[in-house]
C-alpha positions in Angstrom: 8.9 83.6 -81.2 9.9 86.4 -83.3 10.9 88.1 -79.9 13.8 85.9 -79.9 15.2 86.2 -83.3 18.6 87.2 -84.1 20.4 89.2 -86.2 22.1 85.8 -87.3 21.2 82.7 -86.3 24.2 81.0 -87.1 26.5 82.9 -85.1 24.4 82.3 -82.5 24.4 78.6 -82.6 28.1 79.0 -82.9 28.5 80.7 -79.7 26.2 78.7 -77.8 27.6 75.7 -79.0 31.3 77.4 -77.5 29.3 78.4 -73.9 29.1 74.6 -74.1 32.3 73.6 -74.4 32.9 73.9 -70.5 30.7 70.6 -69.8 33.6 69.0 -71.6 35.1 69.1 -68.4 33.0 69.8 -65.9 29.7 68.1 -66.4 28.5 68.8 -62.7 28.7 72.4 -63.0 25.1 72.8 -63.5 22.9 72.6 -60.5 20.8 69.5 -60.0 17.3 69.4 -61.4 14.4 67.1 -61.6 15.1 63.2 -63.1 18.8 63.4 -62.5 19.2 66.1 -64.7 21.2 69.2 -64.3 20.7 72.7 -65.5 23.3 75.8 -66.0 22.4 78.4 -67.5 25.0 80.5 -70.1 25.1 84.2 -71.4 25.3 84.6 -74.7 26.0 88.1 -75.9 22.9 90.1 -74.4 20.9 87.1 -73.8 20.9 84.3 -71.5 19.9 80.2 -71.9 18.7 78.0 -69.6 20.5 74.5 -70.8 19.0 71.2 -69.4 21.5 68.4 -69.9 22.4 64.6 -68.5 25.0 63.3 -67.4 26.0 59.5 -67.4 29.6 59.1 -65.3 29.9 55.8 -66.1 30.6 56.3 -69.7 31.3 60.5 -69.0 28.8 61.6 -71.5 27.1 64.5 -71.5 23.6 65.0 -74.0 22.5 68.2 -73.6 18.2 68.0 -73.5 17.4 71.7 -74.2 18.9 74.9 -74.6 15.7 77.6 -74.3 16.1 81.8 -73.9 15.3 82.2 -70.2 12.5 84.5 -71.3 10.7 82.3 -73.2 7.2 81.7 -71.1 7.0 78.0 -72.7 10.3 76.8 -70.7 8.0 74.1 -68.5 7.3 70.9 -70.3 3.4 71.2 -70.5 2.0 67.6 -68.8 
C-alpha cells in the first residue's frame, strides 16, 4: 500500500471529504451499481477514487461505503 501514500494524509482526507460534498445535493449522481448501491468516482489532485455509497430517499441520506484509489488491485470484495 505504500504505492498510495501521500505526501499528507490529512490534506488528503480533507479534499476527499470536499469532492464529497456534491452528494449533498445530488445523491444520484453516481451510476447505479450492484445491491442498490451507486458509485462515482472523484479526482483528487493527481489521483482518482472510486467511492461506493447508498442512498435511502426516504429519509435523503447518503452513507458513503468505501472510497478506494482506482488503482488499487484489491477494489472487489473478495467472496
Amino acid at each position: 500500500m505504500e504505492r498510495f501514500a501521500v505526501a499528507d494524509p490529512v490534506s488528503r482526507i480533507h479534499d476527499i471529504n470536499q469532492a464529497l460534498q456534491i452528494l449533498g445535493g445530488s445523491p444520484l449522481i453516481g451510476r447505479r451499481a450492484s445491491r442498490g448501491r451507486r458509485e462515482l468516482v472523484i479526482k483528487v489532485g493527481l489521483q482518482h477514487y472510486k467511492v461506493r455509497y447508498r442512498f435511502d430517499p426516504s429519509v435523503d441520506e447518503v452513507t458513503i461505503l468505501a472510497v478506494r484509489n482506482v488503482r488499487e488491485h484489491s477494489y472487489r470484495r473478495k467472496r
